[in-house]
C-alpha positions in Angstrom: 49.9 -13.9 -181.3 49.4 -10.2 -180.7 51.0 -8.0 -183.5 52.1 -4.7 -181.8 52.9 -1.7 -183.6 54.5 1.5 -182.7 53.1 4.5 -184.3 55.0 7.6 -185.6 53.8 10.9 -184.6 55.2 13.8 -186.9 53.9 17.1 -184.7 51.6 19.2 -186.9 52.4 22.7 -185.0 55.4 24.2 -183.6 54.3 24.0 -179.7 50.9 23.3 -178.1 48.7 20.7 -176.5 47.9 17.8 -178.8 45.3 15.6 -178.4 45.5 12.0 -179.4 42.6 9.5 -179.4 42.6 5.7 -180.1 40.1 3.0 -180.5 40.8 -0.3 -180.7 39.9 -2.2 -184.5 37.5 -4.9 -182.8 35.8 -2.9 -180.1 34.7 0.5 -181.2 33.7 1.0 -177.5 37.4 0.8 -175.9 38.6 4.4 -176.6 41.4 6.1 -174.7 42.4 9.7 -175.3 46.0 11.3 -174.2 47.4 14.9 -174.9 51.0 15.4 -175.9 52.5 18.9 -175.1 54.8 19.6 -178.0 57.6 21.8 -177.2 61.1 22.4 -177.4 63.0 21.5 -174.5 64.8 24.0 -171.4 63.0 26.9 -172.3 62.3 29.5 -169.4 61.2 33.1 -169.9 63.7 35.8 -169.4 63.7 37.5 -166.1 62.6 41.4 -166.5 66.0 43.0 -165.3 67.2 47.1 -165.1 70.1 46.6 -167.3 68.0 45.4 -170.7 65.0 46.2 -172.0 62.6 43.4 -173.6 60.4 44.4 -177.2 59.0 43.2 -179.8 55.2 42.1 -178.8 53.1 42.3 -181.1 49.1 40.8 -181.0 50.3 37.8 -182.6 53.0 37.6 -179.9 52.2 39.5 -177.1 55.1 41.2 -175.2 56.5 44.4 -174.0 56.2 46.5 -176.9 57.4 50.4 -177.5 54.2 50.5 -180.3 51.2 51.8 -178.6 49.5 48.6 -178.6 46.7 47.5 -176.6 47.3 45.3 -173.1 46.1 42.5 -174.5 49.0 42.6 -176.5 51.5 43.7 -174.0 51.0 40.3 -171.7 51.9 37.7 -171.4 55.1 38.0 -172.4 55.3 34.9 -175.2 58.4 36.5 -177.0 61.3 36.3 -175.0 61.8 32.5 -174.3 65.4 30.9 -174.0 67.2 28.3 -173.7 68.2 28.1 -170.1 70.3 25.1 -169.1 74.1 24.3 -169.7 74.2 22.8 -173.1 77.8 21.0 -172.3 77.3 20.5 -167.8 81.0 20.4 -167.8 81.2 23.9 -169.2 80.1 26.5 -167.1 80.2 29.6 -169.6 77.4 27.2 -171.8 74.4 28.8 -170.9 72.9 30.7 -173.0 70.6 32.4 -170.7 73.4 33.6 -168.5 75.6 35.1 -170.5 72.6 37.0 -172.4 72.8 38.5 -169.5 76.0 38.9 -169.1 76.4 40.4 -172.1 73.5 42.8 -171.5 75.6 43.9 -168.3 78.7 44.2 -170.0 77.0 46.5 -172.8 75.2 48.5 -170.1 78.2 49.2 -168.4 80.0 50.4 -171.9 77.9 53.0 -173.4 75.5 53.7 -171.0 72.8 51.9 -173.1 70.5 49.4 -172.3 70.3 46.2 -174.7 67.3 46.1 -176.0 65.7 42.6 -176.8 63.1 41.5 -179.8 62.4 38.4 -181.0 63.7 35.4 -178.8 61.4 32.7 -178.9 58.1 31.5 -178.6 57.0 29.8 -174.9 57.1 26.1 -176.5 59.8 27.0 -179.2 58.3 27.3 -182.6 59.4 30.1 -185.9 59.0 33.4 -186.8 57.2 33.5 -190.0 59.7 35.9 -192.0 58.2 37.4 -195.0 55.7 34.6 -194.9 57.9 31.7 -195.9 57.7 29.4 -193.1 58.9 26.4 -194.8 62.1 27.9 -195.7 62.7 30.1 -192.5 62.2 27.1 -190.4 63.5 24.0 -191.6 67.5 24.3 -190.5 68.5 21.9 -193.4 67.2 24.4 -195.9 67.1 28.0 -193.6 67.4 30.6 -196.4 66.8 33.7 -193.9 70.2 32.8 -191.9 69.6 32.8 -188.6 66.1 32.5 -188.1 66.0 28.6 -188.2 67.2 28.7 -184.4 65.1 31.4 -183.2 62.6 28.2 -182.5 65.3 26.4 -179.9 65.6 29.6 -177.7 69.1 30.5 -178.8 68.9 33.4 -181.2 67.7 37.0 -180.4 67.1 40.0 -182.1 68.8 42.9 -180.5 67.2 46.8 -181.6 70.4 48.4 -180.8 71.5 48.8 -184.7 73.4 52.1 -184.2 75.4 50.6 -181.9 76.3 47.7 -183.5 80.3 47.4 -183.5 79.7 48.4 -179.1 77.0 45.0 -179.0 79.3 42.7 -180.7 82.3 43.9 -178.4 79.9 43.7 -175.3 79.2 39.9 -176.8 82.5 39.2 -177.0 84.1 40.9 -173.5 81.4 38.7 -171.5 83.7 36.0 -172.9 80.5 34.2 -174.3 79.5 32.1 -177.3 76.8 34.7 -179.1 78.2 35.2 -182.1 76.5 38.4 -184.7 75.1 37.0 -187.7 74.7 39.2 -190.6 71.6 39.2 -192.5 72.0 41.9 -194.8 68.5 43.6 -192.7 68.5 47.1 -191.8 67.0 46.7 -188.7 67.7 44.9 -185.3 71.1 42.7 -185.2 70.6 39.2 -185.1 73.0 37.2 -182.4 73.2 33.3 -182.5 74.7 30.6 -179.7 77.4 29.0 -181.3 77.7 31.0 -184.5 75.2 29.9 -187.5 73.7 26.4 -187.6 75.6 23.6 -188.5 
């Protein structure tokens, strides 16, 4: 009788290539390798557009930046990754991607003012180490920077436009879309979530 066993992989990074290797017990000679791409799922990069502005790269996470840096740190663009399909297919105003974009349009139109957007996500999901506590702002069952758990799914986004606040979350809201502001008492760029804070 063979006993078959299913193993239980727990991933060890946020996003990335992983690769596995086994070898049977009673042949050290049969070895088979297999990589793993860990990832969070329906994320796509967001289209450069003339009616919002993408920030926020730094040479940890290269992107457009307004700092000076190098190329190297300019490109690729690994900060501004969203979730891109409907999350409810019967529901066409569930895409979070799309009414970004909306809301960038309807916030252009306004004030004149381009929306300007930091931190989205990573290319494979994965956190923003805030204040270096990556446990906490991370793990969604115990998130204690508000917000920032979801950055890793592709549907939360920091936006730079703080003087304008009370114009983005009236932009948010006339593109008749689920972004919801989330306060988290920071003086800099306003943090916007899909569906309101995590459940």
């Amino acid at each position: 009788m063979v006993n078959l066993s299913t193993p239980v992989y727990q991933a060890s990074q946020f996003g990335g290539d992983v690769l596995f290797t086994a070898t049977l017990l009673n042949a050290s000679n049969a070895v088979s390798t297999a990589t793993l791409t860990v990832a969070m799922p329906n994320l796509s990069l967001l289209d450069d557009a003339t009616y919002y502005d993408k920030t926020g790269g730094t040479c940890d996470h290269p992107g457009p930046n307004t700092h000076g840096l190098s190329e190297n740190c300019s490109a690729p663009d690994d900060n501004h990754y969203v979730y891109s399909s409907p999350v409810d297919p019967s529901d066409p105003t569930s895409n979070p991607r799309q009414q970004l974009q909306r809301a960038a349009q309807a916030f252009l139109k306004a004030t004149g003012t381009k929306m300007r957007f930091n931190d989205m996500s990573l290319p494979d999901g994965g956190g923003f180490d805030i204040f270096g506590q990556w446990d906490s702002d991370v793990d969604a069952a115990s998130c204690t920077r508000r917000g920032h758990c979801w950055h890793r799914l592709g549907k939360s986004v920091d936006v730079e436009n703080l003087s304008q606040l009370d114009k983005l979350k009236v932009a948010f809201q006339k593109a008749g879309n689920r972004w919801t502001y989330v306060p988290e008492g920071k003086t800099v760029y306003p943090h916007f979530q899909w569906d309101g804070k995590e459940k």
